[in-house]
N, C-alpha and C positions, 0 to 999 in steps of 0.2 A: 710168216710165210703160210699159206691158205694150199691145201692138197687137193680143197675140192675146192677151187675158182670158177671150173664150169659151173657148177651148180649153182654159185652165186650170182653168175654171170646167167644160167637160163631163166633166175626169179627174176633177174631184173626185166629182160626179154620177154616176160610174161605179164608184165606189169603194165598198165592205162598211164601214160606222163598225165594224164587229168586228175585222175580221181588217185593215184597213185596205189591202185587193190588190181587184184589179179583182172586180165578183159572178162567183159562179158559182155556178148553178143558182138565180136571186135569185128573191127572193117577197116578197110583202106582207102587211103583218099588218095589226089592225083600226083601228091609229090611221094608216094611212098608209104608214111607214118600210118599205124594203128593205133586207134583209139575205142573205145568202149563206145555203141551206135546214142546210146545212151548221152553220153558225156558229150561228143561231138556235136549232138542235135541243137543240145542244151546252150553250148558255147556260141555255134554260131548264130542261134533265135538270140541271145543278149547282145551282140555285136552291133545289130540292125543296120552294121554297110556292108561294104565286101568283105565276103570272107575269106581268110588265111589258117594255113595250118598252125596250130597252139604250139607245137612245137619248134617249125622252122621258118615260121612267117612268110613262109611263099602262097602267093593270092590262090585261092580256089572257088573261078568266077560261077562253076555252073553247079559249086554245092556238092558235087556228086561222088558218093560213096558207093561202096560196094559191099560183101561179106567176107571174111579171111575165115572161110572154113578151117582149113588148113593151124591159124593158129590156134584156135579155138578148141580145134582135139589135143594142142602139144599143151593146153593150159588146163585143161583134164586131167592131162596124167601129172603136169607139175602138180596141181593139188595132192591128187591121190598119193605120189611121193612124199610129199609134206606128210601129210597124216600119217605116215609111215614110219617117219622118225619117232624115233624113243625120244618119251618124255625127259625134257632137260639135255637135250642133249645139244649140243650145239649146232644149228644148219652148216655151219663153217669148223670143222676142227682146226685147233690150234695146235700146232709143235711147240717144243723146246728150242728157244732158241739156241738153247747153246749145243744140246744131243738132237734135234731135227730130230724126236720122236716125240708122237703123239700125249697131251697131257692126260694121262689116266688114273693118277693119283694124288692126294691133296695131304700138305704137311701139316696136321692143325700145330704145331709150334710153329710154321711161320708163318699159317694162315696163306701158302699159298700153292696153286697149282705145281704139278712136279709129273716129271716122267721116270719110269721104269730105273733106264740108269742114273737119275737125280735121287732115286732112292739107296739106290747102291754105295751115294759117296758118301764123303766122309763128312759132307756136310749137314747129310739128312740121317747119316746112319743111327743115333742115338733118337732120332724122333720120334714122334707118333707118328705114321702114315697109314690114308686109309684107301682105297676105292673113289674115286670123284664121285661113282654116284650115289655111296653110300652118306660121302659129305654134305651131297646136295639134297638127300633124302632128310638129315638130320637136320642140315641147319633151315633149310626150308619149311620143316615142323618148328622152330622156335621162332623162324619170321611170324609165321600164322599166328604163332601165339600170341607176340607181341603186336601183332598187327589187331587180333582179336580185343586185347585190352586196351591197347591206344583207340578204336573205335566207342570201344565201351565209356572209356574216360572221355572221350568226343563228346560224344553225346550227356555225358554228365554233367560237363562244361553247359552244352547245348541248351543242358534242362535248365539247369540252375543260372543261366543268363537271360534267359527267357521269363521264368519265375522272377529273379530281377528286375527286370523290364516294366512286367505288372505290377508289381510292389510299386515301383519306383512312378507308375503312373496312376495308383491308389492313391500314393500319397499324396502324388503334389494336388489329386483333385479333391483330395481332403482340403490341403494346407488352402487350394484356390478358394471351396465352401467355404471356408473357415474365413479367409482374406474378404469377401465378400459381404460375408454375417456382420463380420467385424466394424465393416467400411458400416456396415446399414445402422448396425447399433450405435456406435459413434455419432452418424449422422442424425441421429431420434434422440442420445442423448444431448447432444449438441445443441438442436433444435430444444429439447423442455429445458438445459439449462439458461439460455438464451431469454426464452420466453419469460422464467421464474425472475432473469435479471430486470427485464422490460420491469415487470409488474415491481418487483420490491422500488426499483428507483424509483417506478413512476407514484410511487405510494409515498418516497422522499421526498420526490418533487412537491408533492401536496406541503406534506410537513414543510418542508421550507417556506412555501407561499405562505401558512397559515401560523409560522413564526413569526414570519418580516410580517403580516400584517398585523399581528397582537402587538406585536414591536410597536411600531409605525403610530400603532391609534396610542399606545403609550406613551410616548413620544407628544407628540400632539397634545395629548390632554394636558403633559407637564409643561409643553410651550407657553399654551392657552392661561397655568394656574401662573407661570412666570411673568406673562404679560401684565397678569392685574395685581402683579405685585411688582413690577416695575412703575407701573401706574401711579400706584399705591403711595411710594417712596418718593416720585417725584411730586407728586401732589403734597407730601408732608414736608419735602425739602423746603419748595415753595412757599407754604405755611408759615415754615419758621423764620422767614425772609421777613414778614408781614407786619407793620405796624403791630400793637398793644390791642387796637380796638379789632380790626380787622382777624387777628391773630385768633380772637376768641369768638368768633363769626362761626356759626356750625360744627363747632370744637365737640358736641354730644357723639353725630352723625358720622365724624373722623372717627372719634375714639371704634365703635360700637362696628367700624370696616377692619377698624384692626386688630381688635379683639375675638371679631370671627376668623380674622387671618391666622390668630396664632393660635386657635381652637382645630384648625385645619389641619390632617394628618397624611403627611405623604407618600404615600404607597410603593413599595417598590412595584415593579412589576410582576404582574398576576397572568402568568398562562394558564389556558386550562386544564385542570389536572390528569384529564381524557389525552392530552396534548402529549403530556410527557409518558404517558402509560403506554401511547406507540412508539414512541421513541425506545421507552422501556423493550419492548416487544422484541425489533431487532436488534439489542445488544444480546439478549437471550439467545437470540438463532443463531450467533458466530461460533458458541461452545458446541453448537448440536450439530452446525455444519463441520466443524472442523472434525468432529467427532469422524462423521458418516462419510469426509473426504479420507482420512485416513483408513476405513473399512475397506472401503474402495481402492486403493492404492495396496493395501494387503492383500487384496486379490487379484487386483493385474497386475502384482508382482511375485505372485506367487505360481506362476503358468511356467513353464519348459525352461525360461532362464533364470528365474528367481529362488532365492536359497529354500524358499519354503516349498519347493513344488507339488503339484496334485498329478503330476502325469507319470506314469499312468494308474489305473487301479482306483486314486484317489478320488471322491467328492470335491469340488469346489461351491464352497459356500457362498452364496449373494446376499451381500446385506438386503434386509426384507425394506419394503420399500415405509418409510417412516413421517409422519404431515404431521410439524410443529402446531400446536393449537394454544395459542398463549390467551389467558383469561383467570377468572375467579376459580372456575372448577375444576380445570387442566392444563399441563403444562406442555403435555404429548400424548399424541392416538396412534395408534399405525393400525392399518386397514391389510394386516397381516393377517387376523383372525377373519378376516371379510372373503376366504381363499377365491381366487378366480380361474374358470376355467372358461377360456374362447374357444369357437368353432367356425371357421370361415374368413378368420379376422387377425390380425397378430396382435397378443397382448399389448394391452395401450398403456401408452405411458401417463400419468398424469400433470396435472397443472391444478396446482393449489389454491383456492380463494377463500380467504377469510373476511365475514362483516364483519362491521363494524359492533351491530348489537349482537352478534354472536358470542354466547362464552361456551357453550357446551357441544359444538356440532363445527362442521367442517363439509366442505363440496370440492370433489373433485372433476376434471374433463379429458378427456384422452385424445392423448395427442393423433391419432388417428383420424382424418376427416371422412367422412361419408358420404359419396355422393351418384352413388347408383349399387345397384345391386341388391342381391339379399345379404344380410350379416344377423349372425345369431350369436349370442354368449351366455353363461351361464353363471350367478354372482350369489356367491354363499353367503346369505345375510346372517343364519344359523339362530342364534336368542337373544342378535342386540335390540335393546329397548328401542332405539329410534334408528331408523335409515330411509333411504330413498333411492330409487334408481331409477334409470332412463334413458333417455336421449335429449340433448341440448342443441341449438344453435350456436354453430360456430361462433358467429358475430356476439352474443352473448359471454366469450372468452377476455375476464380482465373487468367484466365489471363486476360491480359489488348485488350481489344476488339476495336479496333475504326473503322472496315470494315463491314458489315454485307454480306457476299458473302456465298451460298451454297457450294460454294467448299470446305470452311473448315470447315462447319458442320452448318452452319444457316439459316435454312430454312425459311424465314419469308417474309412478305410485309409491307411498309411504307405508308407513309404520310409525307411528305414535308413541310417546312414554304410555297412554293409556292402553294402549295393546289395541288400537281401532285400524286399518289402512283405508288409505284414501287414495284416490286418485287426481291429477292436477289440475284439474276441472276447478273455472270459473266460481268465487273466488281465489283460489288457491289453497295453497299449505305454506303458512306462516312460518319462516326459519328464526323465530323470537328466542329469547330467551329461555320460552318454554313452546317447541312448535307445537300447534294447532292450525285445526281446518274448520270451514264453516260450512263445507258439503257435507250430503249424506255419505257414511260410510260404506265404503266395501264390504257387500254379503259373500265374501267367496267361502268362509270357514264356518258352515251350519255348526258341523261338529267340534269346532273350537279348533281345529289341527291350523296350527299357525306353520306356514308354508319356508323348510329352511334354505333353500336354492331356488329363485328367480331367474325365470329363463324371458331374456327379452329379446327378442326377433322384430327385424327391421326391413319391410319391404320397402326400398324407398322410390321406384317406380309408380306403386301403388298406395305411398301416402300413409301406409300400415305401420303401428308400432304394435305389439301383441304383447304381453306378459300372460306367462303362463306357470304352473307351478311346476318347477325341472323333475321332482319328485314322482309326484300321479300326473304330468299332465293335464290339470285342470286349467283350464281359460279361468284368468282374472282379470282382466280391463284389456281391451283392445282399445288405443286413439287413432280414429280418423284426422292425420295429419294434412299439412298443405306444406310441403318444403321449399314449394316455389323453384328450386334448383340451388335450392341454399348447401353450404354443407355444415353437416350435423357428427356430432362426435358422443361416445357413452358419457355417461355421469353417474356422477355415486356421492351421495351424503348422506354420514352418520354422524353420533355424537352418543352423547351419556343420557 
């Protein structure tokens, strides 16, 4: 039961059925109703047909309103009333239902409102009872509080999922680098071990052709000694058919065929010992490959899911990259000590060629082709006795190399056992047994300072190769190339 119903009854009377907030600026239309000129204006401009009252849908063909002075002062003083009230106090007081007197007191043991003579019985008599508004003072301070900290923890939540957020989109645009790196490297190794397959078969292929033919001509020549001793036999079978007189008819000439015959020594078959010393070669590489397969397999299994892991904190070690040289003077080189540093270019992979009369030396090509642009690199030759570096033609990838001459596509400069450099100038740099050149040498070191980082820069627009010394900067051989639109890739050989 409500004591003051008017007063609820005049907010509501005071109130826009539009905007449902006290009027302001209110006016009257033709059936009656007050609305805010505001609200009214609003509703019927969205309408765009006839308009009707919002409240009782009777048509209101000519639009037209007017001013309700009149309510406009009684919603003045509603306000001013309102502000009037004490804070927390209820616009509507509530009775007791069961004493129909006003609730001015609060039980905190049963946590509920109580009037006057609810204090009195014998229900509340042992309670705590306080003042409503001292209740609503108190417990209104620990809502604040609690509201205070529940914002605080909001927002910490807030932070710290947000913080989440970014982590969690660091990461995956790591783990995505990463997934990408991964794809390229796979694909470059993929690509040289491919390439190294091509070459070793097609270096079998030979071997085989060059067995079945030693085969073949042996063969043949025992057909050939077979034949003239099939001859031979039927010719003496013959013989011994032969009368007395006839018998001994050219009996010297017989003898003197078959006495070379059994002077004759049969040969097994004779490959040549070059023959089997390649052969030799690849039974060698299976121990060194399996070696460098299982390095390899100790490090991609040794990343995030492997028992050995490196993450985080740790180093991962890369087997260094290692070029079998099978011959008289070495069994292995690695071009570790040879350190390289690229600028422009991503480190190249290589591709292995070994000649034939090579025993002391070795050329590599990178797997990276070249065909426009600048690219510069920098190749730490340091105090090995012989090396060379440069640029190759692609096309030049897979055959057997033992000249280094510009004219069929090598652009590079040397280093000699005698301590001379040369450049690959017309006739060349011999990759012999012992290499040698038969051009004038490179004056670039008056003072003897033998140069230990080669910097070779590549304009390939402008047909430029440059070597320069990466140290002081000094110019040492510049080639006027012709690329033609060929593509060109680095190269490097060394040896003992």
């Amino acid at each position: 039961m409500a004591v003051e119903g008017p007063v609820q009854n005049l907010c509501e009377e005071t109130t826009c059925p539009i905007c449902l907030e006290y009027f302001t600026d209110p006016v009257i239309i033709e059936c009656g109703h007050n609305f805010c000129q505001t609200c009214i204006t609003e509703t019927w401009g969205k309408s765009g047909g006839d308009a009707s009252c919002p409240q009782c849908r009777e048509p209101c063909q000519q639009r037209n309103f007017r001013p309700n002075r009149q309510l406009a002062s009684i919603v003045e003083i509603v306000k001013k009333f309102s502000l009037q009230m004490p804070k927390g106090v209820d616009a509507v007081v509530k009775v007791c239902e069961r004493h129909q007197e006003p609730l001015k007191l609060f039980c905190e043991d049963d946590q509920a409102p109580i009037c006057v003579v609810c204090d009195k019985s014998k229900d509340h008599r042992e309670h705590k009872v306080i003042p409503k508004e001292e209740a609503f003072e108190e417990y209104q301070s620990k809502i604040l509080r609690h509201l205070e900290f529940l914002n605080k923890q909001r927002e910490e939540i807030l932070s710290s999922k947000l913080k989440g957020e970014t982590e969690s989109q660091n990461l995956l645009k790591r783990t995505d680098m990463e997934r990408r790196e991964i794809v390229a490297d796979f694909k470059q190794l993929h690509q040289f071990l491919e390439e190294q397959e091509r070459l070793l078969l097609a270096q079998l292929k030979e071997l085989d052709n060059e067995i079945k033919s030693c085969g073949d001509q042996h063969i043949a020549k025992l057909l050939k000694e077979m034949s003239s001793i099939d001859d031979l036999i039927k010719e003496l079978e013959e013989k011994q058919k032969q009368p007395v007189t006839e018998f001994l008819q050219n009996m010297r000439s017989i003898l003197e065929r078959c006495n070379e015959n059994e002077n004759k020594t049969i040969y097994a078959i004779a490959f040549p010992p070059g023959l089997k010393e390649q052969i030799d070669k690849f039974s060698k590489m299976h121990p060194f490959l399996e070696k460098e397969t299982k390095k390899f397999k100790d490090v991609v299994l040794s990343g995030p899911q492997g028992k050995k892991g490196t993450f985080p904190g740790e180093e991962m070690v890369i087997p260094n990259l290692v070029l079998a040289v099978y011959g008289q003077a070495t069994t292995q080189a690695t071009f570790h000590s040879m350190g390289f540093s690229f600028a422009n270019m991503q480190q190249p992979q290589y591709h292995l060629g070994l000649s034939d009369n090579i025993s002391c030396c070795a050329y590599v090509m990178g797997v990276e082709r070249i065909t426009s642009g600048t690219h510069s690199w920098i190749v730490n030759v340091g105090d090995e006795k012989f090396w060379a570096v440069g640029v190759v033609m692609e096309s030049l990838r897979g055959h057997n190399i033992v000249n280094l001459n510009d004219g069929i596509g090598i652009w590079a400069i040397a280093r000699i056992s005698t301590g001379a450099y040369y450049a690959s100038t017309p006739p060349g740099i011999s990759l012999g047994s012992s290499p040698s050149a038969s051009t004038l040498p490179l004056m670039f070191n008056p003072r003897g300072i033998q140069p230990k980082r080669i910097r070779v820069l590549v304009v390939y627009e402008a047909g430029l190769v440059i070597f320069r010394d990466a140290d002081s900067d000094n110019a040492l051989f510049t080639f006027n190339a012709l690329f033609s639109g060929e593509k060109i890739c680095s190269f490097l050989c060394m040896g003992k």
